[in-house]
C-alpha positions, 0 to 999 in steps of 0.5 A: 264513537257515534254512540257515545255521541249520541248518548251525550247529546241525549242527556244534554237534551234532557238536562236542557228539559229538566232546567226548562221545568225547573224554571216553570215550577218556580214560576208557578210557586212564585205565583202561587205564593203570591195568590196566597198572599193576597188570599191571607190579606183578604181573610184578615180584611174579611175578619176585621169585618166582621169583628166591626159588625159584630161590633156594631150589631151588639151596639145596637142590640144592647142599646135596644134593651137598655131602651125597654129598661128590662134589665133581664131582657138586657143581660139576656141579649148580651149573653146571646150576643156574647154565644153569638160572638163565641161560635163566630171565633170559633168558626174563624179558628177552624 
């Protein structure tokens, strides 16, 4: 009767183990999903940045070619800044 008193306290101990860490790995993925979360956030605060620079730095180059009233320089600048534009949307879909 010892043995098999012993065999029962050894898997309530374990079972107590396995609850202990089942407990710590959904703290972790609590937490974890957490930092991904803010982590997201962070990259759609970062690319709605970078959309408004984009934004403003085509202003700005397109307002300086209308400037010099070239009209090829113009449609030169706004098809650079519209591969420029591309390659940026296409970083961000990586």
């Amino acid at each position: 009767m010892d043995e098999l008193g012993l065999t029962v306290e050894g898997i309530i101990n374990k079972t107590r183990k396995l609850i202990l860490r089942n407990r710590q790995l959904k703290e972790k993925v609590e937490t974890l999903e957490a930092e991904q979360q803010r982590l997201e956030e962070q990259i759609n605060e970062q690319a709605a940045l970078i959309r408004n620079l984009e934004e403003k730095l085509s202003n700005s180059f397109l307002s300086d070619a209308y400037e010099k009233s070239d009209s090829l320089q113009a449609r030169q600048k706004v098809n650079e800044l519209l591969r420029e534009i591309e390659k940026c949307y296409a970083l961000l879909n990586r």
